[in-house]
C-alpha positions in Angstrom: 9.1 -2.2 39.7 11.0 0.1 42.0 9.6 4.1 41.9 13.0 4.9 39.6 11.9 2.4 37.3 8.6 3.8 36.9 9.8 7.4 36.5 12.3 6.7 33.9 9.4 4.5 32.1 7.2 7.7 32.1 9.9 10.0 31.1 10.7 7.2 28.3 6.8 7.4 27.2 6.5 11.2 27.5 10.0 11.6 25.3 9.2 9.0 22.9 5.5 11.0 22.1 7.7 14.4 21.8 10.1 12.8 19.6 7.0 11.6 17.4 5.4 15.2 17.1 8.7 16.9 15.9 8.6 13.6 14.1 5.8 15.3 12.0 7.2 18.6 12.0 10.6 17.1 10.3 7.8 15.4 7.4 5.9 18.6 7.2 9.8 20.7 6.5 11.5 18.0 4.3 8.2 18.2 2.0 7.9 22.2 2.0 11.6 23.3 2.5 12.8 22.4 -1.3 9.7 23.6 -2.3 10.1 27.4 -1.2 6.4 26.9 1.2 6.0 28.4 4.6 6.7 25.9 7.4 5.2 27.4 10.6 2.4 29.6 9.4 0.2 27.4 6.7 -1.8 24.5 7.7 -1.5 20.8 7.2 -2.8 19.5 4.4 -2.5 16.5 2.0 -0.1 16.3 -0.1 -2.4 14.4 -3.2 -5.8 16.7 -3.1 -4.8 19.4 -1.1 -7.8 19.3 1.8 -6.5 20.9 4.9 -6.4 18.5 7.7 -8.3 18.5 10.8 -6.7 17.9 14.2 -7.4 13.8 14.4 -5.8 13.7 11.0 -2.5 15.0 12.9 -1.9 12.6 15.7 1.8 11.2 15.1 1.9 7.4 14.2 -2.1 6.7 15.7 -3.3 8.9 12.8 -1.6 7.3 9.9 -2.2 3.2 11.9 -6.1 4.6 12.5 -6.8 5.9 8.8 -4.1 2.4 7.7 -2.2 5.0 5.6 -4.7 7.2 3.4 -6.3 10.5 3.5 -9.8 10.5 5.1 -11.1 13.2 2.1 -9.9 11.5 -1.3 -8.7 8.2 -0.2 -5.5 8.9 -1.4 -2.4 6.6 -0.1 -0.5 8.6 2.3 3.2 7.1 2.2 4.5 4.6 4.8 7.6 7.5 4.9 6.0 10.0 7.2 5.5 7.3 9.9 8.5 6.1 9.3 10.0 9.7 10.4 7.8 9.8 14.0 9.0 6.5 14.4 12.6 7.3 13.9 13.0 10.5 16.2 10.6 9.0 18.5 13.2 6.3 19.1 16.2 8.8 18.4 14.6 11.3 21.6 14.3 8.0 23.6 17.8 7.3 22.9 19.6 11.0 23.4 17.2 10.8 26.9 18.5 7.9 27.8 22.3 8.6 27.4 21.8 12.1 28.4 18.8 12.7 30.8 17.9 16.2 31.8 22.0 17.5 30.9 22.4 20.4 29.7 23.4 19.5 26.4 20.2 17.5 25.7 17.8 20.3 24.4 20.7 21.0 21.9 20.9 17.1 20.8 16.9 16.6 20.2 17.3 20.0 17.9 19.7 18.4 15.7 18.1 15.5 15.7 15.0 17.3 14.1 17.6 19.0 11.5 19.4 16.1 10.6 16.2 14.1 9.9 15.1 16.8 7.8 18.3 16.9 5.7 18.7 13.1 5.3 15.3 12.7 4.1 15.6 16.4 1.7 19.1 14.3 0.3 17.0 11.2 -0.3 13.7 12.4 -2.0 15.8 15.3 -4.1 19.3 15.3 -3.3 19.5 18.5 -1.9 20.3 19.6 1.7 18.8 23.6 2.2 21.4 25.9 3.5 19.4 27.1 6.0 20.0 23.9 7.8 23.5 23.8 7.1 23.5 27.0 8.9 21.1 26.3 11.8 23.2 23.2 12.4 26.4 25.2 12.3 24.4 27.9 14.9 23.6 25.0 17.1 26.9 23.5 16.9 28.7 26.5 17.9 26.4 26.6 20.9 27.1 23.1 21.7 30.6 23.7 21.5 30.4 26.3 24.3 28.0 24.3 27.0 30.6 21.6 26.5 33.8 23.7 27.2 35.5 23.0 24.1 38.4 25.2 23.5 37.2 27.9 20.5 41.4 26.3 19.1 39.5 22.7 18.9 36.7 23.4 17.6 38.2 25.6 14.6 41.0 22.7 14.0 38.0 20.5 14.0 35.6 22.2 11.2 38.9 22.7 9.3 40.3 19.1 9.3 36.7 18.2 8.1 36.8 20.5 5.7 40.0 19.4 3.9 38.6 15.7 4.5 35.5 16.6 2.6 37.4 18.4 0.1 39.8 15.1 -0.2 37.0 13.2 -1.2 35.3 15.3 -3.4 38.4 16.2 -5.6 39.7 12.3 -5.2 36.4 11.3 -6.3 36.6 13.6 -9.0 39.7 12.2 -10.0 39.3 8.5 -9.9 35.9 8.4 -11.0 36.2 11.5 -13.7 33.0 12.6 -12.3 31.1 13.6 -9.2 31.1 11.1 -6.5 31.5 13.0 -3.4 29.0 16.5 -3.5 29.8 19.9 -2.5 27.0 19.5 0.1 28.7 16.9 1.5 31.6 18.5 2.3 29.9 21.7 3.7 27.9 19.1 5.6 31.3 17.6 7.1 32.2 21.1 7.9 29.2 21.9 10.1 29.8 18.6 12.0 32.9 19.7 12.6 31.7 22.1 15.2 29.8 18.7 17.6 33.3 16.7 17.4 35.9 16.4 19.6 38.9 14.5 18.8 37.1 11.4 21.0 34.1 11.7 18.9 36.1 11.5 15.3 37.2 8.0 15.6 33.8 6.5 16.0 32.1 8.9 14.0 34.6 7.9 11.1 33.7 4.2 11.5 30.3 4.5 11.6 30.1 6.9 8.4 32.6 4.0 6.4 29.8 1.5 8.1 26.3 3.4 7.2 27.7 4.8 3.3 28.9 0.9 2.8 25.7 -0.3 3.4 23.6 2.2 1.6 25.7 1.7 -1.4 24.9 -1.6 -1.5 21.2 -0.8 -0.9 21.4 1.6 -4.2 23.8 -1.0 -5.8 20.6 -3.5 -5.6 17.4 -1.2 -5.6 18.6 2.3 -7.2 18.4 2.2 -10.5 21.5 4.1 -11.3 20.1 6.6 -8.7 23.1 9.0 -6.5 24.0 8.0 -3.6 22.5 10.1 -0.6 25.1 10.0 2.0 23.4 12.5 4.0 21.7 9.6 6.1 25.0 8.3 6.9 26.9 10.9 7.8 23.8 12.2 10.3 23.0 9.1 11.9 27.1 8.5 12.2 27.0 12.1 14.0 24.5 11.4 16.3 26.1 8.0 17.3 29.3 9.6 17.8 28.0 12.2 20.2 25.8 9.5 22.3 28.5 6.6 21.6 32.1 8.3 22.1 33.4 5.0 23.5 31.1 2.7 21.2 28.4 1.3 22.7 29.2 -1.3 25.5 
């Protein structure tokens, strides 16, 4: 293994552990944020009997594998989900690292990857996405915008043109189905990507949200019980992909 190897191995390691302990923070914010709680200022605790935790109960993934997925003080199951989440932007840090390195567009990218974890898995447990991070996605994305050098002409063409899209489907859905298919959150959602994509961006991002909302359709088709569709998973993961993946992956 050549010296390069072993530093990009390290950096992989190091980014994957990071990725994990935001990983935590985006469980601790999709549980409290709907709820109205404090996010940065009140302890850990769990969520069935309410003992705070200690600092080995907060080790991403070793914690949950160590105590096999229940609270040290009442025994209580702790759900497979909050691993799950470390796991997920663990692998999503590796994989903005790896496409992006040490750019300066990276710090922005691991951000919304926190945000958009915690709004696909607000839309999923609840149906809801919190305006706040609409609008600290929005914030980020304007930033974005600027270390990229997008004209400030593109990037207002390109929240409105997602706009009217999201506003298409909404009132289409409306139409055909005589009812709600399409939510309101989702089209401010489509808005506030708007501000990451450039017109090579848009092509696979469409694919991949027709792709990911096909597929969990047919999840909910099977296993939902006449639940609503949360398309917020879709449409973030589909962002992300089209940022990392502007030429689809090779």
């Amino acid at each position: 293994m050549t010296p390069e190897h072993i530093y990009t191995t390290i950096n992989v390691i190091i980014t994957f552990v990071f990725g994990t302990i935001f990983g935590s923070f985006a469980s601790l914010a999709s549980h409290r944020m709907p709820e109205g709680e404090d996010i940065v200022v009140k302890s850990s605790y769990c969520p069935r009997c309410k003992h705070p935790l200690s600092v080995k109960d907060l080790f991403p993934v070793l914690s949950w594998l160590i105590s096999r997925g229940k609270c040290r003080y009442c025994g209580g199951k702790i759900s497979i989900k909050y691993l799950l989440i470390e796991l997920v932007l663990g692998a999503l840090f590796v994989l903005i690292y790896l496409k992006k390195g040490f750019w300066v567009d990276a710090p922005v990218l691991y951000a919304l990857a926190v945000c958009l974890v915690i709004i696909s898995v607000t839309d999923i447990e609840r149906l809801v996405i919190p305006d706040f991070m609409q609008i600290s996605i929005a914030m980020m994305g304007i930033y974005y915008s600027y270390i990229t050098y997008r004209h400030w002409l593109s990037v207002v063409s390109a929240v409105v043109a997602a706009l009217i899209l999201g506003l298409i489907l909404y009132y289409g859905c409306k139409l055909l189905l005589k009812k709600e298919g399409f939510s309101l959150r989702y089209v401010k959602l489509l808005a506030v990507i708007g501000f990451y994509l450039n017109i090579r961006a848009c092509v696979p991002f469409l694919l991949y949200s027709g792709v990911f909302s096909l597929i969990i359709f047919i999840i909910y088709f099977k296993f939902g019980k006449g639940r609503k569709l949360p398309l917020a998973p879709a449409l973030a993961l589909s962002l992300m992909l089209g940022l990392l993946f502007p030429h689809f992956p090779n």
